[in-house]
N, C-alpha and C positions, 0 to 999 in steps of 0.2 A: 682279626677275629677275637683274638684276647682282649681288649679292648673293649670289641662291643660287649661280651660278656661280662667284663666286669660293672660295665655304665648299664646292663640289662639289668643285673642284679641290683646296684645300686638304685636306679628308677623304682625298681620293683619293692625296695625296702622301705622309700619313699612314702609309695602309694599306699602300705599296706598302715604307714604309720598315719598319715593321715586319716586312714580311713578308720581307725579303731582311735583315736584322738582327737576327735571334729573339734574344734575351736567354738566357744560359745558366744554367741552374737551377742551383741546388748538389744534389749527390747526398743523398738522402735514406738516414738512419740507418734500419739494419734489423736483426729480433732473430728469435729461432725463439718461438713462437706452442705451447704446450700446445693440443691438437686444438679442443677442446668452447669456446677462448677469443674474442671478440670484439673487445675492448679490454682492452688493459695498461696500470698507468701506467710514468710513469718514475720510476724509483728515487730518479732525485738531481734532476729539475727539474720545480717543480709547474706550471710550463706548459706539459710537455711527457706526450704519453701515444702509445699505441700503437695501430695499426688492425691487427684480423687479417687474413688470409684464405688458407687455406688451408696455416696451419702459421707464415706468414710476418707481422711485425711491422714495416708501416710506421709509423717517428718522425712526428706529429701536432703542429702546435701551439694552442694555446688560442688565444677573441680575447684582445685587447690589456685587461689589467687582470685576466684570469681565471685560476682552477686547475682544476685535473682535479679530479674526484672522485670518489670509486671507488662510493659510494652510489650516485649518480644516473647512473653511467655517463655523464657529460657534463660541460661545462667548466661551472664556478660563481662566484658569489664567492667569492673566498681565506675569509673568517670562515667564509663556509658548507661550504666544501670541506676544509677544517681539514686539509689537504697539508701545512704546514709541519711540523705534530707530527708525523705520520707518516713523515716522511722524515729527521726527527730522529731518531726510534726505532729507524726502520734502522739510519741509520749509526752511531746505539749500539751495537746490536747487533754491527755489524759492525768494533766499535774504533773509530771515527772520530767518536766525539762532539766531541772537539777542533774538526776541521772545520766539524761544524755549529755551534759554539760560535761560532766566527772570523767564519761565514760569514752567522751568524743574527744576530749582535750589532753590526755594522761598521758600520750605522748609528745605535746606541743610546750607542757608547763614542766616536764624533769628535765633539768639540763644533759645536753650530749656529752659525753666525757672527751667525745672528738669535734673539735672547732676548729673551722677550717681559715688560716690567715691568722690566728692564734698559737694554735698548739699545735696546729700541723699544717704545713705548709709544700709545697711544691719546689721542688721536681718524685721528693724523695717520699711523701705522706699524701693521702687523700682520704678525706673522709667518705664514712659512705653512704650513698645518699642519691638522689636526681638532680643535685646538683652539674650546671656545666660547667667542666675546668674550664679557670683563667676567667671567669664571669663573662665569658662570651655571650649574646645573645642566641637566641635559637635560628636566627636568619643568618647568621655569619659562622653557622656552626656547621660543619660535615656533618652528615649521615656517614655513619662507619656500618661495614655488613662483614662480619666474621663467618666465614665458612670453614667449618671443623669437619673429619673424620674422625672414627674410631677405629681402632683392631687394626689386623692384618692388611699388609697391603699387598694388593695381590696381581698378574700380570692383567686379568679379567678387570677389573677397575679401572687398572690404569687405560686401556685400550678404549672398555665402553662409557668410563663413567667420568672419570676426573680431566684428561682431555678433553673430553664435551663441556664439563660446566666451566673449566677456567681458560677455555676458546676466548677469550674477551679482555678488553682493555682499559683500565680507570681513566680519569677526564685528563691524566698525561701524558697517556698514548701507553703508560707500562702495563705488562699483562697483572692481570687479578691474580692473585695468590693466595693461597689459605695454610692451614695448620694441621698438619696428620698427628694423632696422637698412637704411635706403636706399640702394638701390645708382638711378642714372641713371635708364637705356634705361627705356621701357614704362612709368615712373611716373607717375601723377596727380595734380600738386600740390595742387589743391585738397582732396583726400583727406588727404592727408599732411595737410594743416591743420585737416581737419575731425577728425582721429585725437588729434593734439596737442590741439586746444581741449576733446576729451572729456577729456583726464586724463592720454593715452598719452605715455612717450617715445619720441621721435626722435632714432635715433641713425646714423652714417658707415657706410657699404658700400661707400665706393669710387662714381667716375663708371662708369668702364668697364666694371668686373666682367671683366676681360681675362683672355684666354687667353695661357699656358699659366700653372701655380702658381709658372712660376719667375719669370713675370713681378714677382712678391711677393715670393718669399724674396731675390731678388738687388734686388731692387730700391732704387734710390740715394734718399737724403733728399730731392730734390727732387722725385720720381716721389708719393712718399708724399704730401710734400703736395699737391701737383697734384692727386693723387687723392683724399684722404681730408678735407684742409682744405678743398679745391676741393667736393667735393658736401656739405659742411657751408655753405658760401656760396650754391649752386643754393635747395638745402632753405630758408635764411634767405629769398631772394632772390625765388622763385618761391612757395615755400609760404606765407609772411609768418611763418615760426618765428623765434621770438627765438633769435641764434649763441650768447647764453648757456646756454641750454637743449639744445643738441646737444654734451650731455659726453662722449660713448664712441662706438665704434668695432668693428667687427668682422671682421676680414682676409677678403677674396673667397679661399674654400677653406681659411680657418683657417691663410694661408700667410702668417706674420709675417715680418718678414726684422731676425729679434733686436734688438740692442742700437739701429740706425737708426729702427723703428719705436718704441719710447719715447724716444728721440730728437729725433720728429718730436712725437709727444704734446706732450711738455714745451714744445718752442718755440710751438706752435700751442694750446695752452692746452687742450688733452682734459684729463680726467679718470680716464678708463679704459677697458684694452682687455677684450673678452669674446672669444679667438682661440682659448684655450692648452688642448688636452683633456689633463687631469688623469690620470695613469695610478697608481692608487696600490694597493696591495694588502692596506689595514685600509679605516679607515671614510674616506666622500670627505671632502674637504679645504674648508675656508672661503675663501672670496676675501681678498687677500694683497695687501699694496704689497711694491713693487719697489724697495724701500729696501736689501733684501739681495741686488738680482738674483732668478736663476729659483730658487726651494727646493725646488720639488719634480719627480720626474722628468720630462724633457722628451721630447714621444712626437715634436712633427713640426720636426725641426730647420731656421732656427736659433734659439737660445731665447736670451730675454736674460742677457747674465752679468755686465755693468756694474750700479752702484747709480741707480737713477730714484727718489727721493725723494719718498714723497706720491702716485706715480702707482698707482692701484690695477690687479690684474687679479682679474674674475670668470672663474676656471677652468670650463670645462666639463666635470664630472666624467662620467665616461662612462654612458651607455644603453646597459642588457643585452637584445638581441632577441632573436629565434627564432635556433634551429641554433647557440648559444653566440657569436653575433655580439657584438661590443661597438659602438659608435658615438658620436664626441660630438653627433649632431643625431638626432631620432627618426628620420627618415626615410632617413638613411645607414643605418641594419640592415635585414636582409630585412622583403619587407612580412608583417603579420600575416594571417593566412588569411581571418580572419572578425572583426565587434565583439567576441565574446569573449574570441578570443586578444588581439587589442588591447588591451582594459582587463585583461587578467590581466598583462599586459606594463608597464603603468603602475603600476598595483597593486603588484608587485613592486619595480619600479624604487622607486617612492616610499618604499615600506617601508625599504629599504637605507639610505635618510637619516634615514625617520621613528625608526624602532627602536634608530637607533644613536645618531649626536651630534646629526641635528636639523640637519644643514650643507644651505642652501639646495638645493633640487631645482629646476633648471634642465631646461625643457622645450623645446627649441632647432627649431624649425621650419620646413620651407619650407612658405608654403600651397599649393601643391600636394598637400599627402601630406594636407591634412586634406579637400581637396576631396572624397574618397572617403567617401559619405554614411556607412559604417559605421565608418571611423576617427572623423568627427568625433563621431558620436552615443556612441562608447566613450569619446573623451575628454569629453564634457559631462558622462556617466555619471559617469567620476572626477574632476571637477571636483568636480561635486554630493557626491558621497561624503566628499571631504576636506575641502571646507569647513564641511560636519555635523559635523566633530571638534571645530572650539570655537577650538583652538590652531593651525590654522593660515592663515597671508596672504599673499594672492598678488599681489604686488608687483614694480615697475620693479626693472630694476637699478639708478637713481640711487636710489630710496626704499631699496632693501638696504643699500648704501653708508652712508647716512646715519644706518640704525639699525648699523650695526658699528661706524661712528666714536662713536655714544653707548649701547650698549648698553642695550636696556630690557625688563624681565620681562613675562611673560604679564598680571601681577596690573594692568600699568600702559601697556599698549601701546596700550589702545583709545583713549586719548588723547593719542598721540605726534605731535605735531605734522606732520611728514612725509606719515603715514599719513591725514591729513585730505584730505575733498575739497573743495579752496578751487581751481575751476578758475577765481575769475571773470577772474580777469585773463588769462584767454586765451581770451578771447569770439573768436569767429569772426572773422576780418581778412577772410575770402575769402569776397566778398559778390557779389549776381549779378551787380550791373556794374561789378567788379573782375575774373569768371573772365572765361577767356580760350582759346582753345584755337590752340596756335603751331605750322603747320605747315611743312616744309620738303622742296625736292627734292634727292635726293641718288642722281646716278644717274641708274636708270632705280624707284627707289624714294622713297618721301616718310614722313619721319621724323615725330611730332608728341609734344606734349607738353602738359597742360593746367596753366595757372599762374594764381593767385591776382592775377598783375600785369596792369594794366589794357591794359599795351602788351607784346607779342611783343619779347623781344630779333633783333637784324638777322641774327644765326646761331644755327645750332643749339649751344645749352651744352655747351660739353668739357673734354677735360683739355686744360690750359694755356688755355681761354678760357672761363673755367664762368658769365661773364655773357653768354656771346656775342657779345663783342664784335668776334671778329675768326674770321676762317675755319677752323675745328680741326676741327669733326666731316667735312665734307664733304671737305676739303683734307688732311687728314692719317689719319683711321681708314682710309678707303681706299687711300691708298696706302703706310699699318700695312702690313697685311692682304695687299695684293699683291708688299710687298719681302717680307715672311714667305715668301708660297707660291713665289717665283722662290729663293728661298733653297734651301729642299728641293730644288726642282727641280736645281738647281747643285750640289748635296752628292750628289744621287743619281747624276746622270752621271759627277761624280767617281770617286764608288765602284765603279761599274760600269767604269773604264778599267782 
């Protein structure tokens, strides 16, 4: 009850702030509309087009990553939407090919600071790009399908949702695995260990999953580790995971805070972050070390622009939904109506990798979204479908990693080392009288957590004491939490004088 009180107040402090501080729109571009018209594009920007009504053309813009199209009447992908030639035409027409010359070429004629077989080479550098490692062809090249979670992992999941999707087998008969990214609050250690000894990685979420996103982007190198090194030690500590086995990372809200987070990587010994959605307007992009900084456009600032050496990032190239939405996680675009539009939504998505270079397709999820019996039975649907193709595997992000650094062709992949399932050395540690279930009051509420360790640490595990050695959850998240809301509260009186 204390709890919801405080997050009452707090919401409430929110709303009131909003509401007396409306953020001011910029004026929207407007053109005259031919009667019989609905939508127009724009002449000179392909993510931009026109809504009619009634003679009048309000400026529209695409999601993030898309163009208009005048076929479909709708935003698309750039290849599919073919805007650029059409806007080139124009401005031929119109004498200004020069322009689009200038304007189409500007990243074909500055040279890349990262050149691949040059300056950076494999196992240990890639540049970033849609290029495919090892100059494979696209026919000799895997389809790789990364399937991620977020957050808590919880008994509920495990039971309806993640048993069901990784029910299935890559073309070497070993089961599919994918990648949990842990955040703290609500998770089941024992789980998380039972996840890892089947095959899966585990990887950094952050302890707190804190509000708000600036908590992330401004956040100072010691924040980071607290947070990210900090539940890489709970995960070791309470799950019995080996700390060499949690190589990567994933920003709460995809909110990096640039050059400090690979910063923090390097001193704390990560491998890689998976934060960074991809905004590119050809074919998506391969995952990339940070030997050259960020290469390619950065959509949620701030993005790294120093060299981190060796440290890789898997981009998350964006998910096209309903209504021309883009997103880098399935579940951030609207939801699908029904299992049909669902799998017609993946279908497509996949295709845009499968048809082009074949650059890993990342399936980025909270299990919430697949809890909806007809989402999940759409994705088994295309699970099933893709794996019937022969050429492709649905692989961790540390096993992706591994074959980039050694590239290997279709004709020799079913024996890639990596790709093997040799889990024995991660027999079960968390045995029935080693679980444990640790709980604590806090409040007028009682926090718990179930851990693989035979004894309850003396506090509940936080940032700044992720053994529990000393008082952080109860002693300090609440009184977070309530200098926060005294805070608005003091900003809004001010304003009001």
């Amino acid at each position: 009850m204390a709890w919801f009180a405080y997050w009452s107040m707090l919401l409430g402090a929110l709303f009131v702030e909003a509401m007396c501080n409306p953020r001011k729109k910029a004026p929207l571009k407007t053109i005259e509309c031919p009667p019989s018209a609905t939508y127009l594009p724009d002449d000179g920007d392909c993510t931009r087009y026109y809504s009619c009504n009634r003679g009048k053309g309000v400026q529209r813009r695409c999601g993030v990553g898309l163009h208009w199209s005048i076929e479909k009447t709708a935003c698309d992908w750039p290849y599919k939407a073919k805007c650029e030639q059409r806007v080139a035409a124009i401005r031929a027409r119109l004498g200004k090919s020069e322009e689009v010359t200038e304007q189409t070429t500007t990243e074909t004629v500055t040279p890349k600071p990262c050149q691949q077989g040059i300056n950076c080479t494999l196992p240990n550098c890639f540049c970033a790009g849609s290029d495919i490692p090892g100059n494979l062809p696209a026919a000799k090249t895997p389809q790789f399908v990364v399937i991620t979670f977020d957050d808590a992992v919880t008994q509920y999941d495990y039971d309806n949702v993640f048993t069901k999707v990784f029910d299935r087998a890559n073309p070497n008969g070993c089961p599919i695995r994918g990648t949990f990214y842990v955040s703290h609050q609500y998770t089941d250690y024992t789980l998380v260990n039972k996840l890892w000894s089947e095959g899966h990685e585990i990887a950094s979420h952050s302890i707190s999953h804190a509000v708000p996103a600036e908590t992330w982007t401004n956040g100072s190198l010691s924040r980071w580790k607290a947070e990210i090194n900090g539940e890489r030690m709970i995960i070791s500590e309470f799950a019995a995971v080996d700390k060499d086995h949690i190589r990567g990372l994933r920003a709460p809200y995809l909110a990096i805070n640039g050059d400090v987070t690979f910063n923090m990587m390097k001193e704390e010994g990560f491998l890689y972050d998976s934060s960074m959605p991809a905004r590119e307007l050809g074919a998506p992009i391969w995952p990339f070390t940070l030997d050259f900084g960020t290469q390619h456009e950065c959509t949620i600032e701030p993005c790294p622009k120093q060299s981190h050496p060796g440290l890789w990032e898997i981009p998350m190239n964006l998910f096209k939904g309903s209504l021309g939405f883009t997103c880098p996680m399935v579940d951030g675009c609207p939801r699908p109506k029904n299992k049909h539009q669902a799998l017609e939504l993946f279908r497509e998505n996949f295709n845009r990798n499968y048809l082009s270079n074949k650059a890993p397709f990342l399936q980025a999820f909270h299990a919430g979204w697949l809890r909806t019996p007809s989402f999940l039975e759409a994705f088994q649907l295309f699970l099933d479908e893709i794996l019937a193709k022969g050429d492709v595997w649905i692989v961790t992000n540390y096993q992706l990693i591994q074959w980039m650094r050694t590239p290997v062709s279709l004709s020799n992949i079913a024996e890639f080392e990596p790709f093997q399932c040799n889990f024995e050395q991660r027999q079960s540690r968390c045995l029935k009288g080693t679980k444990k279930r640790c709980s604590y009051e806090v409040g007028l509420d009682t926090v718990y957590f179930n851990t693989c360790s035979a004894k309850c640490p003396k506090y509940y595990p936080w940032v700044s004491s992720p053994m529990g050695e000393k008082c952080s959850f109860k002693c300090q998240y609440a009184a977070t939490v309530q200098e926060y809301y005294l805070k608005l509260i003091s900003q809004r009186r001010n304003s009001s004088k």
